[in-house]
C-alpha positions as CSV (number, residue, x, y, z in Angstrom):
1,X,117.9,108.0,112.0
2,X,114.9,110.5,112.6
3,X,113.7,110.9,109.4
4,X,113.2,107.0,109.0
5,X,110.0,107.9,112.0
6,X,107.3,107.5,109.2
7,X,104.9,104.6,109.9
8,X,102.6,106.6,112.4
9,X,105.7,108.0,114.4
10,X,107.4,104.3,113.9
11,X,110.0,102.6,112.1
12,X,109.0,100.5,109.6
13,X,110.1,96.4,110.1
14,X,110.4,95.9,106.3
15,X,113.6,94.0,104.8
16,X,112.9,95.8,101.6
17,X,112.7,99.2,103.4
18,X,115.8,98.3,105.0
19,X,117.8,96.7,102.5
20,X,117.3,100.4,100.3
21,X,118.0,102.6,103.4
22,X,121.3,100.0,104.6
23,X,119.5,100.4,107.9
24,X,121.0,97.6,110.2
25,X,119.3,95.8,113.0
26,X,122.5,96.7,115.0
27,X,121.5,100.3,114.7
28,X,118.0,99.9,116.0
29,X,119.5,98.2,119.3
30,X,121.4,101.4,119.7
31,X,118.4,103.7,119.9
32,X,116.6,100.7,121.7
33,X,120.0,101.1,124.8
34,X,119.3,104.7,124.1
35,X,115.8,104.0,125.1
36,X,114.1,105.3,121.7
37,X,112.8,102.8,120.3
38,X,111.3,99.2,121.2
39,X,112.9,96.3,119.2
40,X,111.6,93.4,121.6
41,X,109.6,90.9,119.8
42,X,107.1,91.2,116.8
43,X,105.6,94.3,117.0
44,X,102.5,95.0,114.7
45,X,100.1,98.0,114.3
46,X,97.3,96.9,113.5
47,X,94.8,99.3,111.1
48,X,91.0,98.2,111.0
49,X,88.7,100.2,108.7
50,X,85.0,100.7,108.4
51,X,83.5,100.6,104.5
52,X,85.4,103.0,102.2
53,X,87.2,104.4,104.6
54,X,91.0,106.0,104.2
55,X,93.6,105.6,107.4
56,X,96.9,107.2,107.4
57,X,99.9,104.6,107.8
58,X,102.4,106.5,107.2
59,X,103.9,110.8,107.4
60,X,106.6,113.0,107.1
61,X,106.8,116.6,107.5
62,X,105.0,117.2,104.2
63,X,102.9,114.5,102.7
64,X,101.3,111.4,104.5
65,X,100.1,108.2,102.9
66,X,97.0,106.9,103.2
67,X,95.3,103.6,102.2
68,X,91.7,102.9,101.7
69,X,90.0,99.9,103.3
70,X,87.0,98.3,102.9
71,X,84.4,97.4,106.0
72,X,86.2,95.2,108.5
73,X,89.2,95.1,106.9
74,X,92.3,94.8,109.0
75,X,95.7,95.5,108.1
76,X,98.9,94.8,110.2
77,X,102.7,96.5,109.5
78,X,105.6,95.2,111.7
79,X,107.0,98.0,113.1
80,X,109.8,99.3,116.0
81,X,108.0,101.9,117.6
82,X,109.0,104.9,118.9
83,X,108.8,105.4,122.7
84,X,107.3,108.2,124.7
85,X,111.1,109.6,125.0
86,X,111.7,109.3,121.5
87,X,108.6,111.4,120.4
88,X,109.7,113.9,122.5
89,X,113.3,113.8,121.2
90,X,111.8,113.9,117.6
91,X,109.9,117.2,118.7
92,X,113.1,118.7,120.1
93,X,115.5,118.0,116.7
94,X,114.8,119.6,113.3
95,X,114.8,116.7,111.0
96,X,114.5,117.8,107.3
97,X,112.4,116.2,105.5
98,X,113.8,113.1,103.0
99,X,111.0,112.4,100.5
100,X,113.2,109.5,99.4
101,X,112.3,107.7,102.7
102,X,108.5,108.4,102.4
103,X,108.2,107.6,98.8
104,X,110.0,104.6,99.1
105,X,107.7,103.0,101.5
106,X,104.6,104.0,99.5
107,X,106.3,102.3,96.8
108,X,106.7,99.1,98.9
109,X,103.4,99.2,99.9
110,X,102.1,99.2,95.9
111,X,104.0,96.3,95.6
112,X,102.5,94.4,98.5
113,X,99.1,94.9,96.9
114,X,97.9,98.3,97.9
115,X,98.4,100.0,94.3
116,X,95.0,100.7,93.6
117,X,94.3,101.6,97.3
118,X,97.4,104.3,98.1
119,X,97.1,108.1,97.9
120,X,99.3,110.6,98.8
121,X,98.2,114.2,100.7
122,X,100.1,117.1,101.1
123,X,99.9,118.1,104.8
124,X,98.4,121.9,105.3
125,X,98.7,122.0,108.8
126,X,100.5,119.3,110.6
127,X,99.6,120.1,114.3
128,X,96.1,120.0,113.6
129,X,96.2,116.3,111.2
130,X,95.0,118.3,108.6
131,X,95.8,117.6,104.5
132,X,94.6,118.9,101.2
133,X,92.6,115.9,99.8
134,X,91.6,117.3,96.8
135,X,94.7,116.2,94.7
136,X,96.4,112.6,95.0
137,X,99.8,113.2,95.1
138,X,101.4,109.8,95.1
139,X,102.8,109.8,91.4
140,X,104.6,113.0,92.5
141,X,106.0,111.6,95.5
142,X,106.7,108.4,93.3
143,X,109.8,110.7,91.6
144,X,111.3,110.3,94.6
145,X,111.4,106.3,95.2
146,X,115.2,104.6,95.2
């Protein structure tokens, strides 16, 4: 279930993301008793942008998605997020990367509006949040989509 940790170090609380991945709300209880995750209630991060401005929503090990807003702008994805145990759990295990998982949430999020407003960056140095924005690799990672 690791490599489904993409929304910001969260699992994403999308039926379509879901539905594509057969990930079942009984299997978020068990890493909520195994005290990974939090699955209590509505939980929403909430993104707010200045003018022109790109956030990150969502990472794996090799690219992370970003989405432009404009000033003021607030965005909000349901989530199950990961708890302080559960980061360090993920820092512990070697999950390989599944582009599958990655691409088809940016693909989700195209569909919910964001098409002209998603980019994809290829990660050059992780630990330090840093990515090569020179080339926009979302129709790359869009190979990868189920």
């Amino acid at each position: 279930m690791a490599k489904y940790f993409i929304a910001n170090n969260n699992i994403p609380r999308d039926g379509d993301f879901h539905k594509v991945f057969n990930i079942q709300y009984g299997d978020v209880l068990k890493l909520e008793e195994c005290g990974l995750v939090n699955s209590s209630g509505t939980i929403c991060e909430t993104i707010t942008f200045d003018d022109n401005e790109e956030k990150r929503v969502a990472s794996n090990n090799e690219y992370s998605i970003f989405i432009r807003g404009s000033a003021k702008e607030t965005l909000n994805f349901d989530v199950y997020p990961i708890t302080r145990v559960g980061e360090e759990l993920i820092k512990l295990v070697d999950v390989e990367s599944d582009l599958s998982v990655l691409a088809t949430y940016a693909s989700i999020l195209r569909k919910n509006g964001f098409a002209a407003r998603i980019k994809a960056y290829k990660i050059t140095n992780y630990d330090l949040d840093e990515y090569d924005k020179t080339v926009n690799c979302i129709e790359d990672l869009m190979k990868y989509a189920k």
